[in-house]
LUMSEPA-420609 format. One line per field, with one value per residue (C-alpha): residue number from 1; residue in three letters; x, y, z. Coordinates in nm, 2 decimals. Layout:
seq	c(NUM,...);
type	c(Ala,...);
east	c(X,...);
north	c(Y,...);
up	c(Z,...);
This chain:
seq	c(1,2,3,4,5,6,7,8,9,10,11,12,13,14,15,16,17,18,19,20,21,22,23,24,25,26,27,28,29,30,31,32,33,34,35,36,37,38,39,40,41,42,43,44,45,46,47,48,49,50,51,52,53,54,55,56,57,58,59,60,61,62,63,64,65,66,67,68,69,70,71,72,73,74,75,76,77,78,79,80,81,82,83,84,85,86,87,88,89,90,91,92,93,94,95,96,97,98,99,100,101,102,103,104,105,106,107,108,109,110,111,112,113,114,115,116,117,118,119,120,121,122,123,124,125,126,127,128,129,130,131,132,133,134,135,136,137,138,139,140,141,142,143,144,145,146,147,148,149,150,151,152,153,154,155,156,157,158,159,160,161,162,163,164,165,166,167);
type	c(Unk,Unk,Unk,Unk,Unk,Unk,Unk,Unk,Unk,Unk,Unk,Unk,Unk,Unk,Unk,Unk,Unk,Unk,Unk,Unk,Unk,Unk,Unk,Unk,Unk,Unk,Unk,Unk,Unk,Unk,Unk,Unk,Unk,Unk,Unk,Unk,Unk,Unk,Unk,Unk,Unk,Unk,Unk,Unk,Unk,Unk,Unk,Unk,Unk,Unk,Unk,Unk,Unk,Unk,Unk,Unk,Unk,Unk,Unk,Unk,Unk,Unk,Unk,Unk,Unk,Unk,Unk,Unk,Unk,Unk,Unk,Unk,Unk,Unk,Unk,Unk,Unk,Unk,Unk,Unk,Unk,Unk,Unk,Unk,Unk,Unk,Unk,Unk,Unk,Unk,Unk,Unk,Unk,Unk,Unk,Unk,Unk,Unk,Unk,Unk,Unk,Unk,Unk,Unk,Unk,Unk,Unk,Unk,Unk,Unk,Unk,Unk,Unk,Unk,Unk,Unk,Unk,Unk,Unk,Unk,Unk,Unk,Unk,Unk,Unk,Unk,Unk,Unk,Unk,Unk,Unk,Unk,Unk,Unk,Unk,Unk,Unk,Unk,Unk,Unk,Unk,Unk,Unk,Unk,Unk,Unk,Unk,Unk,Unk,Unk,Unk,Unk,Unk,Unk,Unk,Unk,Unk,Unk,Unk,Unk,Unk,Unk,Unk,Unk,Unk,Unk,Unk);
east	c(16.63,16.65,16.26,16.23,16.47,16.28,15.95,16.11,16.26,15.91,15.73,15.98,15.87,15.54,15.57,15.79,15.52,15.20,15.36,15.46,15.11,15.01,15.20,15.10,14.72,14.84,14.96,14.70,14.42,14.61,14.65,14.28,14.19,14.50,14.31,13.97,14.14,14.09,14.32,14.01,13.95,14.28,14.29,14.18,14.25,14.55,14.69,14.90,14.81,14.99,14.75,14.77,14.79,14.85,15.13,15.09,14.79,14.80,14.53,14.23,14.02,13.66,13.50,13.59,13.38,13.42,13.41,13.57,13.81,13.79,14.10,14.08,14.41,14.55,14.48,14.17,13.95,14.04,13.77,13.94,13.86,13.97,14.04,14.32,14.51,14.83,14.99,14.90,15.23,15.06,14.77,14.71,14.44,14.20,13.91,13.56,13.29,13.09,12.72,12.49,12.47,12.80,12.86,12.63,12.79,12.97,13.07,12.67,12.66,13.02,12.95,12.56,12.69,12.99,12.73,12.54,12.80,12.88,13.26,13.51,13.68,14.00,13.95,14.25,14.20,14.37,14.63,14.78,14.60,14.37,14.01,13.91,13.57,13.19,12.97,12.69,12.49,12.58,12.47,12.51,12.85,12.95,13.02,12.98,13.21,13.16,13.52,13.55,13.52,13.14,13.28,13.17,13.31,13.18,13.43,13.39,13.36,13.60,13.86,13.84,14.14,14.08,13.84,14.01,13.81,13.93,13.86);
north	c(15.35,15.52,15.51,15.15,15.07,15.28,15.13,14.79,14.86,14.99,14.67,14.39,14.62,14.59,14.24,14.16,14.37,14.18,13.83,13.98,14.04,13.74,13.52,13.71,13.64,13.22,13.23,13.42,13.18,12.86,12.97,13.04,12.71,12.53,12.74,12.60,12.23,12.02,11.71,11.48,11.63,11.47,11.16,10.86,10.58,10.38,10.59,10.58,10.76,10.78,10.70,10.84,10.52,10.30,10.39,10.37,10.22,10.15,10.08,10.19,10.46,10.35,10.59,10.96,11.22,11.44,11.16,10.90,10.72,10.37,10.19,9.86,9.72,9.41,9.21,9.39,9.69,10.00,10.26,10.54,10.87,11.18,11.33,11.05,11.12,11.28,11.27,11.21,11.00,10.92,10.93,10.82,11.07,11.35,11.16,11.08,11.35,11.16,11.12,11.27,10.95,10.88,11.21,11.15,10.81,10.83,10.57,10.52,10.36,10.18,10.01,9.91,9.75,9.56,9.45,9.29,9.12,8.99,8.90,9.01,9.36,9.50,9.88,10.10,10.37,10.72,10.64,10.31,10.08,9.79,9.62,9.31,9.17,9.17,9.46,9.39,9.75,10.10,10.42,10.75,10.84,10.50,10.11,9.80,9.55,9.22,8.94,8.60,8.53,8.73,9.06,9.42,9.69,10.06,10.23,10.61,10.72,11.01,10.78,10.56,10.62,10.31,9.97,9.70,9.38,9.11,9.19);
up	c(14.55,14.83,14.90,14.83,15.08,15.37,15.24,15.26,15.64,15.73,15.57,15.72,16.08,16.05,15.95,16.28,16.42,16.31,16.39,16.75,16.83,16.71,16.87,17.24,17.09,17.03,17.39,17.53,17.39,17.46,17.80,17.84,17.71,17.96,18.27,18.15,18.18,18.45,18.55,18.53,18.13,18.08,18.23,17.89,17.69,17.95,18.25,18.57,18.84,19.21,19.48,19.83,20.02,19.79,19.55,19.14,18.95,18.62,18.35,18.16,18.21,18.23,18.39,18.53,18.73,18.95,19.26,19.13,18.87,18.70,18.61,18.44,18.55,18.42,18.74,18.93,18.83,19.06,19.18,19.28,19.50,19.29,19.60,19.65,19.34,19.41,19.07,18.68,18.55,18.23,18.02,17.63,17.57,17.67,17.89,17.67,17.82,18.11,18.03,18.28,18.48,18.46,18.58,18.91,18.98,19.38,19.62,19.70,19.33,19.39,19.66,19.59,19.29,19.43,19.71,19.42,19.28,19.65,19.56,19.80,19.79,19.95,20.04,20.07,20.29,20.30,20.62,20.38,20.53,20.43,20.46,20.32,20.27,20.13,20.14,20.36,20.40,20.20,20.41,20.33,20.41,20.48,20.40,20.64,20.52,20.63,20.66,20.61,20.96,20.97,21.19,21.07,21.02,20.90,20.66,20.58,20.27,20.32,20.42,20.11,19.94,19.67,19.65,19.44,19.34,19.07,18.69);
């Protein structure tokens, strides 16, 4: 009796032992995979995100690289500089994996296609403040943008916070 009491203490031991170590191993891993993780990885399905500049956007994620976000919002689509995001309020789902174009997509390939379309976009630009009109010419590091009332006016890229345009 004795003995089967001792054998008993030393199983429930190595039992407490066993699940000890493996729960350091579940923590370990998960926080391996959690340092692995970036923001964008997390950012699908609907999402609101704080904007330097301009405050909270809300809406769908349709695109997400390492440049820039795409937010299908209920009123205008929103492109986004990922170096404008300040905070992650919400978000449905872990992003879809970007295809290899996707991926490339910058400001170059934002503004060449809004150009295109030739409807009018308001840029919001890191400092809070706004630009209205058509893009005429997209340089390297920059975007003329053309008012109503025909004047120019080259915006940096760096200083794009956000370009909105109607849905």
């Amino acid at each position: 009796m004795r003995w089967d009491r001792l054998f008993d203490d030393l199983e429930a031991q190595a039992e407490d032992l066993e699940r000890e170590e493996r729960d350091a191993l579940v923590v370990e891993l998960r926080d391996g995979e959690w340092a692995d993780t970036s923001w964008l990885d997390l950012l699908g399905g609907r999402v609101a995100v704080e904007v330097v500049g301009c405050g909270r956007v809300e809406g769908a994620v349709t695109l997400v690289n390492e440049r820039v976000l795409q937010i299908s919002g209920d009123r205008a689509d929103h492109v986004i500089s990922t170096a404008a995001v300040l905070v992650v309020h919400s978000a449905e789902r872990r992003a879809d994996p970007a295809g290899r174009v996707a991926a490339s997509l910058g400001w170059g390939h934002v503004f060449r296609a809004l150009r295109d379309d030739g409807d009018g976009i308001v840029v919001r630009l890191v400092d809070g403040s706004s630009r209205e009109g058509t893009v005429g010419v997209v340089g390297a590091d920059f975007v003329r943008l053309t008012t109503d009332g025909g004047r120019s006016q080259d915006v940096l890229w760096s200083a794009v916070a956000m370009v909105s345009g109607r849905t």
